[in-house]
C-alpha positions in Angstrom: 125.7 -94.8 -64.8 123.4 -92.0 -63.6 120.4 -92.5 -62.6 117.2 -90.2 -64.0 113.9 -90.2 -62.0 111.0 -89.7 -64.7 108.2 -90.5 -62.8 107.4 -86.9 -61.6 107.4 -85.6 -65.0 105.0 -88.6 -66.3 102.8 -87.7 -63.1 102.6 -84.4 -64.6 102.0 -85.1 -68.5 98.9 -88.0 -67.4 97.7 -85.0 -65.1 97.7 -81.9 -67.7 96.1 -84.9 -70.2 93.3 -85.6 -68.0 92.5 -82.1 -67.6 92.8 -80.9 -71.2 90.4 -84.1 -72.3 87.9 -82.9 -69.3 87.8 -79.5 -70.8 87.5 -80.7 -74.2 84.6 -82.8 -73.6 83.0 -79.8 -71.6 83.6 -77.5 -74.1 81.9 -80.4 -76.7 78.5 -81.0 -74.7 78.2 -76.9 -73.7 78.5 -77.0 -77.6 75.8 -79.3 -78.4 73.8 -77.9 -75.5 73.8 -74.3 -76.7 73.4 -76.0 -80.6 69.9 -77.7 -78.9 68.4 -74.5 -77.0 69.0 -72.5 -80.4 67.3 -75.3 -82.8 64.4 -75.6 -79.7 64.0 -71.8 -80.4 63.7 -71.7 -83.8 61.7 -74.7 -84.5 59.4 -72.9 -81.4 59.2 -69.3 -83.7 58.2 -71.4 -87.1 55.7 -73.5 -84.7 54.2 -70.3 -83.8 54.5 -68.8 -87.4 52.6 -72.3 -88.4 49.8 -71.6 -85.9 49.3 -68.0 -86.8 49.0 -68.5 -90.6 46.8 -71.8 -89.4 44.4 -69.3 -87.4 44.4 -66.7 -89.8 42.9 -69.0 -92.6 40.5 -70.8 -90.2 39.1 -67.1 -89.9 39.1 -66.5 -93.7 37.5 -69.8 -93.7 34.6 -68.7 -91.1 34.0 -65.3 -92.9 34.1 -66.9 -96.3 31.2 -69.4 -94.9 29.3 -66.7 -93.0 29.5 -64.5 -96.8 28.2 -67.9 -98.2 25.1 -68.1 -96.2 24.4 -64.8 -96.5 24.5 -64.7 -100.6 22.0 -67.9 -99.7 19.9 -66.1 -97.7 19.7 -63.3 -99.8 18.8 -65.3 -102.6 15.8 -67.1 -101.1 14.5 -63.4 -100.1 14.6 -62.4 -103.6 11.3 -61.9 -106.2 10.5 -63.8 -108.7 11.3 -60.9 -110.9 14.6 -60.0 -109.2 15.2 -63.7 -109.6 14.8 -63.6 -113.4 17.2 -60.3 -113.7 19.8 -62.2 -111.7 19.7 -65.0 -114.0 19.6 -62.7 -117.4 22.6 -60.8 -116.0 24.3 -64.3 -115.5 23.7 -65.8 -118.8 24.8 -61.8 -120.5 28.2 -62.1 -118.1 28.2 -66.0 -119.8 27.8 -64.7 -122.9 31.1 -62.3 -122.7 33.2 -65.0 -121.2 32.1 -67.0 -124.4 33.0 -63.9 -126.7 35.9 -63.8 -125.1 37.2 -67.2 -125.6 36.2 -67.1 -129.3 38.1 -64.2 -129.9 41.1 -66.8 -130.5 44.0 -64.3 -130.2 46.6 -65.8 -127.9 48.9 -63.0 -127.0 46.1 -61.1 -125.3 45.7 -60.7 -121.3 43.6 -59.4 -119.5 44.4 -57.6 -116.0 41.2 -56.1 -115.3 37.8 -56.1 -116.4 35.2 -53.3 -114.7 31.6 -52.4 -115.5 29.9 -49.3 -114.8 26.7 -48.7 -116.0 26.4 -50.3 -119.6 30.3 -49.6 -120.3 33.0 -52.5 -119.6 36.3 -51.4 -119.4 39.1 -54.2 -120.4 43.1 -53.6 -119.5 45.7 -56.0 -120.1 49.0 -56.5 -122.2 49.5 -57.6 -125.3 52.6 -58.8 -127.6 51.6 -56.5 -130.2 49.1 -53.9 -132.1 48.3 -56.0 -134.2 46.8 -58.8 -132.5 45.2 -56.2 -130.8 43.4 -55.0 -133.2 42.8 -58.6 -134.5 41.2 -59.1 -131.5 38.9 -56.4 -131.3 38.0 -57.0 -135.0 36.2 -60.2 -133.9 35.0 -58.9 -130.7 33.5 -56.1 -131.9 30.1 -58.1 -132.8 29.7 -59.5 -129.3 26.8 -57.6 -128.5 28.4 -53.7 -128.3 27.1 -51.1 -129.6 30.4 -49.2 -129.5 34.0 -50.3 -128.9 36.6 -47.4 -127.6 40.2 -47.7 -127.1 41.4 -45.5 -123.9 45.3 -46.5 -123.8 47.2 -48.4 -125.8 51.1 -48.0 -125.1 54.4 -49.7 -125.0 54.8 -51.5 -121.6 58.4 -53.2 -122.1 60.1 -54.3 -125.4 57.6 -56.2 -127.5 54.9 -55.7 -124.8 52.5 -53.3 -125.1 49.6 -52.3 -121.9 46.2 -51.2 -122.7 42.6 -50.3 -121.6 39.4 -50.1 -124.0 35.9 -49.6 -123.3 33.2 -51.3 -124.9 29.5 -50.3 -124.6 26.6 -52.9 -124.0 23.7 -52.7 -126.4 20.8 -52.7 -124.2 19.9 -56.2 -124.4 23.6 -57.6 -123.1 23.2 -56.5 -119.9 25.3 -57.5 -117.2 27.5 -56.7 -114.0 31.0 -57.6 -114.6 34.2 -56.6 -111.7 36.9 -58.7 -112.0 40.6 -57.6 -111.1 44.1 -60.6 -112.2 46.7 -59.7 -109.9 
């Protein structure tokens, strides 16, 4: 019977093992390591983002208070006579909010309302001319003298865009500038 010495061969096999195993588990935690540093970084840029959105509103939130006083201030320096126009041009500016919610037409928006002098100019959309014209039918007797349609077009399909002005009688004064993104 013939004799075969294996033991060389095992050496061998236990040996290339080792080494692939201490490569694999190298190759594993230079892995996670390089997964770690990535995740530090990123969570690091939205930290920063974080802080710089954080900062920019605390400065909004300073010039908004600094605004505030001054309206305050300004208010306490005003005349009893400048007092009582502020207060009439409030209650007219109340009054076309209210004319406006009356007007019950609900496929009206508004996108813009601007004053200049004693004409208000309206823009907005609308689902169609004649809810429009509904609409200006009972808005008409909100305290204008005149009401003039600028633009009135199709937008999209069943949408249509546009602007009128409407002119203040004298006694419905007031100071309107309001812009809906």
């Amino acid at each position: 019977m013939v004799m075969i010495n294996l033991f060389p061969w095992r050496e061998h096999a236990r040996a290339y093992q080792s080494k692939m195993t201490k490569r694999m588990v190298f190759i594993a935690v230079l892995l996670a390591f390089i997964f770690l540093i990535s995740m530090h970084y990123i969570i690091f840029l939205l930290k920063t983002d974080v802080s710089m959105r954080i900062a920019h509103l605390q400065d909004e939130m300073r010039r908004f208070s600094n605004v505030k006083k001054t309206q305050q201030e300004s208010l306490f320096s005003l005349s009893p006579a400048q007092i009582q126009e502020v207060l009439t041009e409030s209650t007219a500016t109340q009054n076309l909010f209210l004319s406006l919610e009356k007007a019950q037409v609900n496929s009206i928006c508004f996108t813009e309302m601007m004053s200049a002098n004693d004409v208000i100019s309206f823009s907005g959309y609308t689902r169609s001319v004649t809810d429009f014209i509904e609409f200006l039918n009972q808005f008409s007797v909100a305290g204008f003298s005149e009401i003039k349609i600028d633009r009135l077009r199709q937008h999209q399909k069943q949408v249509f865009e546009f602007r009128f002005l409407a002119t203040r009688r004298s006694s419905s004064r007031s100071f309107v500038n309001i812009k809906n993104p």
